[in-house]
N, CA, C and O atoms as CSV, one atom per row, in Angstrom:
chain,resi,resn,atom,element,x,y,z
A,1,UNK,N,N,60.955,3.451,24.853
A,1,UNK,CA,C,62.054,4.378,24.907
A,1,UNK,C,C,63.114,3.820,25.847
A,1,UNK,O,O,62.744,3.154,26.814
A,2,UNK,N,N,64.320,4.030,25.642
A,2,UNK,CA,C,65.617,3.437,26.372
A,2,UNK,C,C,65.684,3.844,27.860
A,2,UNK,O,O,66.136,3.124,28.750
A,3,UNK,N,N,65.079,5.329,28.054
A,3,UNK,CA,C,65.362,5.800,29.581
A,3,UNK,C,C,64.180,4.655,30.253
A,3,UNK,O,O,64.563,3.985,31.212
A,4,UNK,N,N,62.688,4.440,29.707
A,4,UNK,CA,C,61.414,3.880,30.386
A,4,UNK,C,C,62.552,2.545,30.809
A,4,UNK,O,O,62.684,2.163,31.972
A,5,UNK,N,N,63.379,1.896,29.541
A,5,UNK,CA,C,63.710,0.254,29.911
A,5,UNK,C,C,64.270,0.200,31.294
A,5,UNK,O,O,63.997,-0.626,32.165
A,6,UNK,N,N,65.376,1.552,31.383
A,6,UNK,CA,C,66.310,1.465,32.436
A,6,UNK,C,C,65.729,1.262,33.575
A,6,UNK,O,O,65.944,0.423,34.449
A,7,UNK,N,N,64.529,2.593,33.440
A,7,UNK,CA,C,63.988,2.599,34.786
A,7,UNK,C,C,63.131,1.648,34.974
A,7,UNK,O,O,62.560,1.798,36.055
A,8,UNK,N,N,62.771,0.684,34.367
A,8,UNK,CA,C,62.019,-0.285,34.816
A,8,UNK,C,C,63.207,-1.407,35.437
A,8,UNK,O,O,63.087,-1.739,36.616
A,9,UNK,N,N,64.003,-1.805,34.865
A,9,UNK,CA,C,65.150,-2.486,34.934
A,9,UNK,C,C,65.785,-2.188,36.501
A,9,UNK,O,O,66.058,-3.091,37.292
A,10,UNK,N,N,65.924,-1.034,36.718
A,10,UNK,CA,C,66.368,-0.293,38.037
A,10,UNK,C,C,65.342,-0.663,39.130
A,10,UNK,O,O,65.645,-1.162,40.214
A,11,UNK,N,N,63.838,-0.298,38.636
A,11,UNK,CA,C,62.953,-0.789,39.516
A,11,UNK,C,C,63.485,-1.965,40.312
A,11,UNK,O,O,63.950,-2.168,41.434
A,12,UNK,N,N,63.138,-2.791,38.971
A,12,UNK,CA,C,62.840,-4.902,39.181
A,12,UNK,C,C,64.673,-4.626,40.472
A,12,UNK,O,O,64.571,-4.545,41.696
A,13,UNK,N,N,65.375,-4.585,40.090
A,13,UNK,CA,C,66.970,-4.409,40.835
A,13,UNK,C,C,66.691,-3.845,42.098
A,13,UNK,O,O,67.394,-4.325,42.987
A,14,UNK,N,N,65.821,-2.906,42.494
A,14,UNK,CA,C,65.562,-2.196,43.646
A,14,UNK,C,C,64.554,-2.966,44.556
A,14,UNK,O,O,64.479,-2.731,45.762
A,15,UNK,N,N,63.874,-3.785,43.998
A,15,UNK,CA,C,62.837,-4.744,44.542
A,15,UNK,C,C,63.339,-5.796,44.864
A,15,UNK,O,O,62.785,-6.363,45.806
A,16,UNK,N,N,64.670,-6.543,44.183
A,16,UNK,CA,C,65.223,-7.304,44.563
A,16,UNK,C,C,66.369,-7.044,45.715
A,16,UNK,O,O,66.433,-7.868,46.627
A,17,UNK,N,N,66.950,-6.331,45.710
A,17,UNK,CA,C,67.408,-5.892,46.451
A,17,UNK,C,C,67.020,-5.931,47.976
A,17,UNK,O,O,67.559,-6.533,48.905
A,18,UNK,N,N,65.576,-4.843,47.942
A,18,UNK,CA,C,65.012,-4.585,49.160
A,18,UNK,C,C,64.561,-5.959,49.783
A,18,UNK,O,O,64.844,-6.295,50.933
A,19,UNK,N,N,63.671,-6.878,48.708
A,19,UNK,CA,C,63.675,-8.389,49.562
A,19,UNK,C,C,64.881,-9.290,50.100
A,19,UNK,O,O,64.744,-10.095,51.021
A,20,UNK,N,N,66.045,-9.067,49.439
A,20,UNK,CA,C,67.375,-9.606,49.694
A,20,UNK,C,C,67.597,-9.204,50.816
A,20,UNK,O,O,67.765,-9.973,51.763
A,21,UNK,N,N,67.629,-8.121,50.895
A,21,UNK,CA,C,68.112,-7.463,51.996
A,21,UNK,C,C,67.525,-7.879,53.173
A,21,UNK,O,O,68.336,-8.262,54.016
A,22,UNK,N,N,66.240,-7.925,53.520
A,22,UNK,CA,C,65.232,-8.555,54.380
A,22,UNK,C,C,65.939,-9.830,54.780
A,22,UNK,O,O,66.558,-10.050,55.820
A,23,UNK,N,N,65.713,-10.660,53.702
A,23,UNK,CA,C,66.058,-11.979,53.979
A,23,UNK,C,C,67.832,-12.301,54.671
A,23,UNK,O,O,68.163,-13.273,55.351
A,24,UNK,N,N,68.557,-11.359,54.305
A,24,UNK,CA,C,70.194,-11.218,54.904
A,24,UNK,C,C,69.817,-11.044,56.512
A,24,UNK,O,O,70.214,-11.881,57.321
A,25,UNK,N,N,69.095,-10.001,56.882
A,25,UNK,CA,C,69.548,-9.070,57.941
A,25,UNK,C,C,68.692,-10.298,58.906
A,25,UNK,O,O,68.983,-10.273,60.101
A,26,UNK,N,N,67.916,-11.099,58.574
A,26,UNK,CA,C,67.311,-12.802,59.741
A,26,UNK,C,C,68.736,-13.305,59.857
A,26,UNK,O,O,69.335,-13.446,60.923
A,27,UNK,N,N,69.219,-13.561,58.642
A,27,UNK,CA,C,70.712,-14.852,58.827
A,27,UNK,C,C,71.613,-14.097,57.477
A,27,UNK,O,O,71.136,-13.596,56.458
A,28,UNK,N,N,72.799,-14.197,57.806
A,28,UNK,CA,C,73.641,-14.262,56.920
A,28,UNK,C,C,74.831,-15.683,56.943
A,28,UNK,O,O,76.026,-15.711,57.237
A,29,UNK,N,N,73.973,-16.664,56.539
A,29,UNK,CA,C,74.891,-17.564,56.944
A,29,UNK,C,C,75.655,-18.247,55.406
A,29,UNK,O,O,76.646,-18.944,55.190
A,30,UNK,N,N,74.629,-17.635,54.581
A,30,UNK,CA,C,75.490,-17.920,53.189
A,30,UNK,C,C,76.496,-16.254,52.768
A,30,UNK,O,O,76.021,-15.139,52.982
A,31,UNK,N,N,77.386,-16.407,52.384
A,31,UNK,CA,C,78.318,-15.096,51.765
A,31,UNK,C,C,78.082,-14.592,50.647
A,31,UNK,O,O,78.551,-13.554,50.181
A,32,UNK,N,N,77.122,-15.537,50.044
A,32,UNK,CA,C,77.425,-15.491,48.281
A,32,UNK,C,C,75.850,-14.587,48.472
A,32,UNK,O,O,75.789,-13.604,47.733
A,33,UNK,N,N,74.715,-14.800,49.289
A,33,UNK,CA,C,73.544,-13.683,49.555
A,33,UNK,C,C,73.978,-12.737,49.988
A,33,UNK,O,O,73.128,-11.847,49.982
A,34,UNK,N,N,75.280,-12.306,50.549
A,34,UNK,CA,C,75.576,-10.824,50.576
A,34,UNK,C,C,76.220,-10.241,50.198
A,34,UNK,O,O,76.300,-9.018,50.307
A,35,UNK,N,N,77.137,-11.251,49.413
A,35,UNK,CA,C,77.405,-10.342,47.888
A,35,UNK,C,C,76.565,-9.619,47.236
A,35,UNK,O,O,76.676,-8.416,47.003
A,36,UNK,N,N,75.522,-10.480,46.856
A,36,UNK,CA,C,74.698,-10.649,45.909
A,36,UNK,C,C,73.665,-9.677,46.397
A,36,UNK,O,O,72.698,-9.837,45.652
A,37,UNK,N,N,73.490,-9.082,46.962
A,37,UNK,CA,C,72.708,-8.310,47.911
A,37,UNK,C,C,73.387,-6.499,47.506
A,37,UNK,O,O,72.910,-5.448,47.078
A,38,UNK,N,N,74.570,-6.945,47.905
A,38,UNK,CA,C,75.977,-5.720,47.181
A,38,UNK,C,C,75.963,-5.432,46.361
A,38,UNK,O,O,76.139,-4.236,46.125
A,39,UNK,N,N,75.694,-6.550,45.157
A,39,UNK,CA,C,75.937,-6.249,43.803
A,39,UNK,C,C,74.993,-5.843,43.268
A,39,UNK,O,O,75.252,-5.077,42.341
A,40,UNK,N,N,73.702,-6.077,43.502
A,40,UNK,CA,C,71.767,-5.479,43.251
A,40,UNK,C,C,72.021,-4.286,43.951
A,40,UNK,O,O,71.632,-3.404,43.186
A,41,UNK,N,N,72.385,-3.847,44.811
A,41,UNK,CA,C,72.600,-2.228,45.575
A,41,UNK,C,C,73.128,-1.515,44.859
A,41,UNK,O,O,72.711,-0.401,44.543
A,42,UNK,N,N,74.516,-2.235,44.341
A,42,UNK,CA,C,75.307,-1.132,43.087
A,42,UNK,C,C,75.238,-0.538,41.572
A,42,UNK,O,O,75.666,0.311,40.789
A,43,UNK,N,N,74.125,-1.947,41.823
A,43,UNK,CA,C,73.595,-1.687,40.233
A,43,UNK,C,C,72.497,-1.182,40.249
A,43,UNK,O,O,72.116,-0.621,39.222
A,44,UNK,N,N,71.850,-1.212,41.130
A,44,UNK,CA,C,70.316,-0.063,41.428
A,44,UNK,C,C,70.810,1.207,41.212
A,44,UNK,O,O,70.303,1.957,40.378
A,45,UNK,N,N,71.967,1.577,42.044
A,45,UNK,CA,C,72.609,2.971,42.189
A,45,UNK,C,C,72.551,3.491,40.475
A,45,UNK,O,O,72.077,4.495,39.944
A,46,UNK,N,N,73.298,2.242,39.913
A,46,UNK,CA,C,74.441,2.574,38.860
A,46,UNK,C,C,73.377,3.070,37.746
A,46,UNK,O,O,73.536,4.050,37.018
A,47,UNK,N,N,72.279,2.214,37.756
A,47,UNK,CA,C,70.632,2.533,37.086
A,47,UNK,C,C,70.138,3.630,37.369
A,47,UNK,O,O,69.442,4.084,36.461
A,48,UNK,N,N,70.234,4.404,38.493
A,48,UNK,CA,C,69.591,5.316,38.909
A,48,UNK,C,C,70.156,6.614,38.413
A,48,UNK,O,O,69.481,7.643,38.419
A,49,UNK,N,N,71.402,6.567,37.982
A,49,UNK,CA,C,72.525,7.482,37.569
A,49,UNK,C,C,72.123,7.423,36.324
A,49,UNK,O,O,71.255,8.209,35.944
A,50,UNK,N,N,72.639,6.549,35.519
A,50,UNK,CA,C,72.254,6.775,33.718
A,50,UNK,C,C,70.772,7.106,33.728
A,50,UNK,O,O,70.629,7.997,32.890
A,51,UNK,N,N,69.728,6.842,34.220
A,51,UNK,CA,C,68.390,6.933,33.796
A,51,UNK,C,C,68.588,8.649,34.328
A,51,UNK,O,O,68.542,9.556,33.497
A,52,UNK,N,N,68.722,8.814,35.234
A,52,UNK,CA,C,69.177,10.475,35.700
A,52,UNK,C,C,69.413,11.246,34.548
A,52,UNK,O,O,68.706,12.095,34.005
A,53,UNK,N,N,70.955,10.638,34.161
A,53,UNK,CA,C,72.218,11.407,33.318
A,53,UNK,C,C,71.083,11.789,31.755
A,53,UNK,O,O,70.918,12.806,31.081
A,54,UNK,N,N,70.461,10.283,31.696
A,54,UNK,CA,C,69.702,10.360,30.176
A,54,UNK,C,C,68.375,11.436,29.907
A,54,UNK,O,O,67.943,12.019,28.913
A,55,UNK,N,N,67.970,11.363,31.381
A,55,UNK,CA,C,66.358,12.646,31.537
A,55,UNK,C,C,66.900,14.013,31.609
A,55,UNK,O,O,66.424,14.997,31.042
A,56,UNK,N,N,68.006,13.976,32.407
A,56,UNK,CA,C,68.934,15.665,32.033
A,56,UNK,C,C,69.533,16.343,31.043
A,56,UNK,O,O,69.483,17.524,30.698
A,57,UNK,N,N,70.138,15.355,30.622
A,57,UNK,CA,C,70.623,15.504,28.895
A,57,UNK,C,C,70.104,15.512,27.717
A,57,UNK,O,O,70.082,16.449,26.918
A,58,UNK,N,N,69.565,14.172,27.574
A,58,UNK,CA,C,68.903,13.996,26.761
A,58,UNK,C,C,67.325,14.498,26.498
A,58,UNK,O,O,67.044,14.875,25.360
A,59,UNK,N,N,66.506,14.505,27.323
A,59,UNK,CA,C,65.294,14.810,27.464
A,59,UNK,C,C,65.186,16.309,27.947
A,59,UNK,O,O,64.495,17.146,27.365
A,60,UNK,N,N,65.937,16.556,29.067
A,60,UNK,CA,C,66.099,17.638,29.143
A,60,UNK,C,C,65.206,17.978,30.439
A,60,UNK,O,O,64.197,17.298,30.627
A,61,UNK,N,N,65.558,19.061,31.387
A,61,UNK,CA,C,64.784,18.875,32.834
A,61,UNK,C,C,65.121,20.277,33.189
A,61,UNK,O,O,66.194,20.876,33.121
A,62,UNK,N,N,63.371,20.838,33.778
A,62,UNK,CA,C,64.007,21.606,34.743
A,62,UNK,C,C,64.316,22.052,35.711
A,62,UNK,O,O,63.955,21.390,36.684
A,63,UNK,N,N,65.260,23.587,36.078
A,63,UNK,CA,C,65.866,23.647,37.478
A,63,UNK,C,C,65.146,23.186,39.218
A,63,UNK,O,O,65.769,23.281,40.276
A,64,UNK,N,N,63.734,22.705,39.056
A,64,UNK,CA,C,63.402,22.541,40.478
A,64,UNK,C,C,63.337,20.701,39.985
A,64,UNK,O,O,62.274,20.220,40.375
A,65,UNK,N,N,63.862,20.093,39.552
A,65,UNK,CA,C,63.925,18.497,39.695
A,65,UNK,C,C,65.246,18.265,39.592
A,65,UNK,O,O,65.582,17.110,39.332
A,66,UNK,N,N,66.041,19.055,39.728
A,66,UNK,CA,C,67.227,18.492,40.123
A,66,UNK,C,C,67.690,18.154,41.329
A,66,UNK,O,O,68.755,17.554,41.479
A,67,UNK,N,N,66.656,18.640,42.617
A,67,UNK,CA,C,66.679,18.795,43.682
A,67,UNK,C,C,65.766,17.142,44.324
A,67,UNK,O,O,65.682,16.746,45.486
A,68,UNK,N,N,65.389,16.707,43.455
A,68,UNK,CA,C,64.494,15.591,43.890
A,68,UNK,C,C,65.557,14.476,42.951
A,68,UNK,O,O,65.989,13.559,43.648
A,69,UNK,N,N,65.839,14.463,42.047
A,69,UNK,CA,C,66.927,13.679,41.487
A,69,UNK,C,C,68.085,13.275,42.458
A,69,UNK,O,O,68.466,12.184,42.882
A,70,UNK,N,N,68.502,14.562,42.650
A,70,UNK,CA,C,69.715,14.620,43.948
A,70,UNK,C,C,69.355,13.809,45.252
A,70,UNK,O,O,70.144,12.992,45.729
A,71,UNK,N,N,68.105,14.083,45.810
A,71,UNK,CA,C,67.281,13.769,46.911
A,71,UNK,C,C,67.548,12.066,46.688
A,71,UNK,O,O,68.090,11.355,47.534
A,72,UNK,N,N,67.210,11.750,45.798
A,72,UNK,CA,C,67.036,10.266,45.356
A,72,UNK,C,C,68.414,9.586,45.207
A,72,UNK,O,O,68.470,8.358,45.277
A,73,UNK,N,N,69.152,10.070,45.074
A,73,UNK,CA,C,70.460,9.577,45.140
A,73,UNK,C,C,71.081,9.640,46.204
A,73,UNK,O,O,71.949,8.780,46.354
A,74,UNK,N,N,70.876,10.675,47.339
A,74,UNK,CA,C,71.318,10.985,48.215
A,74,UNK,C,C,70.649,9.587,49.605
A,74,UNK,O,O,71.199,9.373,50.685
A,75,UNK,N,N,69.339,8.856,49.054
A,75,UNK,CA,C,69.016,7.931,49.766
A,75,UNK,C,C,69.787,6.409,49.524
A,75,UNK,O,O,70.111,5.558,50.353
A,76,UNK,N,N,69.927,6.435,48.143
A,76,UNK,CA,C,71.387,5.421,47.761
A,76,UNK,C,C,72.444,5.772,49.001
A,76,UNK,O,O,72.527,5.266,50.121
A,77,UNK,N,N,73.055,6.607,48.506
A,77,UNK,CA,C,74.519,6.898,49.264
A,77,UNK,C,C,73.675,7.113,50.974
A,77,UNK,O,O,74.528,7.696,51.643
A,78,UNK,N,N,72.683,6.929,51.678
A,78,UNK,CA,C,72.359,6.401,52.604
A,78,UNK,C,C,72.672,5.097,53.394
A,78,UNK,O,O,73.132,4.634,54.437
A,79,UNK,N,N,71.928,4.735,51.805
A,79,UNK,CA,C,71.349,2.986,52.235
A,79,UNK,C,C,73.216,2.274,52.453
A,79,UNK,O,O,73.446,1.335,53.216
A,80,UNK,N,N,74.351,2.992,51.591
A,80,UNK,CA,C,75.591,2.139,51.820
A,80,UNK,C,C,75.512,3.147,52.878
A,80,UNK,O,O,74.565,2.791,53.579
A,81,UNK,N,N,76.014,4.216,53.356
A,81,UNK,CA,C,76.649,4.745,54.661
A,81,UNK,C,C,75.912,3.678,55.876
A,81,UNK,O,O,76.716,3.091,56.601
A,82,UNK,N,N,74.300,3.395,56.131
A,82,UNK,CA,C,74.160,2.418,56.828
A,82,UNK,C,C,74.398,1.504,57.032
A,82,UNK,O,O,74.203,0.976,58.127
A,83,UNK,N,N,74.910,0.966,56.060
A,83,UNK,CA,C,75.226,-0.783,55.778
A,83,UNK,C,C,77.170,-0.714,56.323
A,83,UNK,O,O,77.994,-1.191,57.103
A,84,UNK,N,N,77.079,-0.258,55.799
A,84,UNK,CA,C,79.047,0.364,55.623
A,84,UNK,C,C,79.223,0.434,57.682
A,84,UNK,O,O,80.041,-0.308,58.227
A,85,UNK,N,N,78.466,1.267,58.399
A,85,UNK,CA,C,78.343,1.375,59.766
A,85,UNK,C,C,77.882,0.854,60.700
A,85,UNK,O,O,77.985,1.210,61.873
A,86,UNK,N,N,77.238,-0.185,60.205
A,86,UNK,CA,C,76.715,-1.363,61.132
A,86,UNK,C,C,75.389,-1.311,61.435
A,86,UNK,O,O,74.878,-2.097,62.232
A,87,UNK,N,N,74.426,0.055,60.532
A,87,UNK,CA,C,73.039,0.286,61.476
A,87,UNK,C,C,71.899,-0.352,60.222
A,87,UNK,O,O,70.713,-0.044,60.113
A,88,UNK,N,N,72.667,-1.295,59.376
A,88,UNK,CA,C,71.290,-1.430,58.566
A,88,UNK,C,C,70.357,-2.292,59.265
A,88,UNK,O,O,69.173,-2.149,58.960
A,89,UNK,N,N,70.685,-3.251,60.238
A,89,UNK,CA,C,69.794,-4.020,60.879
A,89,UNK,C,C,68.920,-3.512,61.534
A,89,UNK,O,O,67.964,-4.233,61.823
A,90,UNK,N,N,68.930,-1.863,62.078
A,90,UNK,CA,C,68.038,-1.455,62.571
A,90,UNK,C,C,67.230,-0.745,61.225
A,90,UNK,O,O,66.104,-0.838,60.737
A,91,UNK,N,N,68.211,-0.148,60.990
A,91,UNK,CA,C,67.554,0.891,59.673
A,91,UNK,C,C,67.285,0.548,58.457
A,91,UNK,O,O,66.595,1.357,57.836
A,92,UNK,N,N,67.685,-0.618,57.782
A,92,UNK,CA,C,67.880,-1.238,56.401
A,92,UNK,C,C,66.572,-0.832,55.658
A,92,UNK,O,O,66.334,-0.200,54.629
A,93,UNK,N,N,65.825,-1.457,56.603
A,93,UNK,CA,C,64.154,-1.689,55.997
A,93,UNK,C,C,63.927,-0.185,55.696
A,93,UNK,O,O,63.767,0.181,54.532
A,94,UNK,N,N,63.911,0.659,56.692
A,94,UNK,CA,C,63.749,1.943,56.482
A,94,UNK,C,C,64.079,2.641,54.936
A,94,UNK,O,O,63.443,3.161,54.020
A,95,UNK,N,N,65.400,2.323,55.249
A,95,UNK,CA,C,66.238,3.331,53.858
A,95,UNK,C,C,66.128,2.389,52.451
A,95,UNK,O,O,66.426,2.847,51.348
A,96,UNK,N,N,65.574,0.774,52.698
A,96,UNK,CA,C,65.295,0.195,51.476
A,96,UNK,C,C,64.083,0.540,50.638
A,96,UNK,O,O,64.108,0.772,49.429
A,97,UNK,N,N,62.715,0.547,51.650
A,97,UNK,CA,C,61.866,1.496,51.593
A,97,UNK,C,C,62.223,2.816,50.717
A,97,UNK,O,O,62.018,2.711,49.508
A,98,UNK,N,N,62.554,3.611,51.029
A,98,UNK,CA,C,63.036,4.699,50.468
A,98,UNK,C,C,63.511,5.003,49.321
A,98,UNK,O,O,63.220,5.962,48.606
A,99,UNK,N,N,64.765,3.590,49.031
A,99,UNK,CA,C,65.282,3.696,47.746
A,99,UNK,C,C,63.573,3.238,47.150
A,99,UNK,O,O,62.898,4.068,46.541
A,100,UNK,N,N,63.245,2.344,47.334
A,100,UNK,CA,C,61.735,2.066,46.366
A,100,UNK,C,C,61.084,3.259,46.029
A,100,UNK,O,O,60.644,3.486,44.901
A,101,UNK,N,N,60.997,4.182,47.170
A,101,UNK,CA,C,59.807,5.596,46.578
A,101,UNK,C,C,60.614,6.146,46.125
A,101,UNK,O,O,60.068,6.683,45.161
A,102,UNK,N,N,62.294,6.619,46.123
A,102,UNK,CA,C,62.403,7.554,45.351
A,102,UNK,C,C,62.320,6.601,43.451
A,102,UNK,O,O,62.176,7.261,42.421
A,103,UNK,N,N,62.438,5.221,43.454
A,103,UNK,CA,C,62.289,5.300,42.199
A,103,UNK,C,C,60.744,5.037,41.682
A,103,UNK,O,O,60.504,4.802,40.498
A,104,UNK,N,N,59.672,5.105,42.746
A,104,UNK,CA,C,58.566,4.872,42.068
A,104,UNK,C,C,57.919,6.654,42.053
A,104,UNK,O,O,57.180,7.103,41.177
A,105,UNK,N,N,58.292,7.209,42.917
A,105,UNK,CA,C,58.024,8.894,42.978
A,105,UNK,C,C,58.810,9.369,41.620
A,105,UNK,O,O,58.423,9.358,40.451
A,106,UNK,N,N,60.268,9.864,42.294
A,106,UNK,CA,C,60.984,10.537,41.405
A,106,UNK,C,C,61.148,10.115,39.919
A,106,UNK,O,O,60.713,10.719,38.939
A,107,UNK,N,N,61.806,9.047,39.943
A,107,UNK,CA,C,62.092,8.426,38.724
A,107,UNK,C,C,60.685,8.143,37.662
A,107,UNK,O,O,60.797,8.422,36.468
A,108,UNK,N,N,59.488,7.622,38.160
A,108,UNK,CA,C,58.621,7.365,37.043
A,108,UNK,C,C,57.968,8.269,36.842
A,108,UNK,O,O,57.415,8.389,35.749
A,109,UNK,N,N,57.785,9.436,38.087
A,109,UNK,CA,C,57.262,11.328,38.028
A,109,UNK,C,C,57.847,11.579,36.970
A,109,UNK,O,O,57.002,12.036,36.201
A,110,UNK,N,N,59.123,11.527,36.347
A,110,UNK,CA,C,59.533,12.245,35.973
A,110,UNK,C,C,60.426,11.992,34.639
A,110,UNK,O,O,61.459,12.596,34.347
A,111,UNK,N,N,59.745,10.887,33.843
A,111,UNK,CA,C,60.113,10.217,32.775
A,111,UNK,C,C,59.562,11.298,31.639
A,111,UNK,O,O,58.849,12.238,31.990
A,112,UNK,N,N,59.802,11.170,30.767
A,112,UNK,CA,C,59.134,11.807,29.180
A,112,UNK,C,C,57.901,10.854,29.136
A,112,UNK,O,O,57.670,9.742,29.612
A,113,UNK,N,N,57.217,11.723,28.388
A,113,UNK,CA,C,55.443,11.101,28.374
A,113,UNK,C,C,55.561,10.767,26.955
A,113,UNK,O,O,54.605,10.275,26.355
């Protein structure tokens, strides 16, 4: 099914990410790893949204998982407010972590069977 691809797709992006990220916050002495680091963050997000948009709409969901959907997005728009403010070096790991459970909790909880 198209929502399972995304969210697997989103996964593999969120895993890469979270190791990228690791590996930035020792050295950033190349630019093109923190782009590239940026661009796996935005597209995790951007995954996390359509696979969302497609289980609400399409599949159809109800009123108490919208609150854990939200929850899960709300650790995205974390992970940049940290990065954006200077505290991911302390916190990165933390809130990268996080993006991982909300898509191995929320997101695969809550796929069509």
């Amino acid at each position: 099914m198209l929502i399972t691809v995304f969210a697997s797709i989103g996964l593999v992006f969120a895993v890469v990410s979270f190791i990228g990220g690791f590996k930035m916050v020792r050295r950033t002495e190349h630019p093109a790893e923190a782009f590239m680091h940026r661009v796996n963050g935005y597209i995790t997000a951007a995954l996390y949204v359509i696979t969302t948009l497609l289980v609400v709409f399409v599949v159809g969901t109800t009123g108490s998982y919208y609150f854990a959907w939200a929850a899960g997005f709300g650790v995205h728009l974390l992970k940049v407010y940290l990065a954006r403010n200077g505290l991911a070096v302390k916190y990165g790991g933390y809130s990268g972590a996080m993006i991982l459970g909300a898509w191995l909790i929320i997101i695969f909880n809550h796929l069509p069977k």
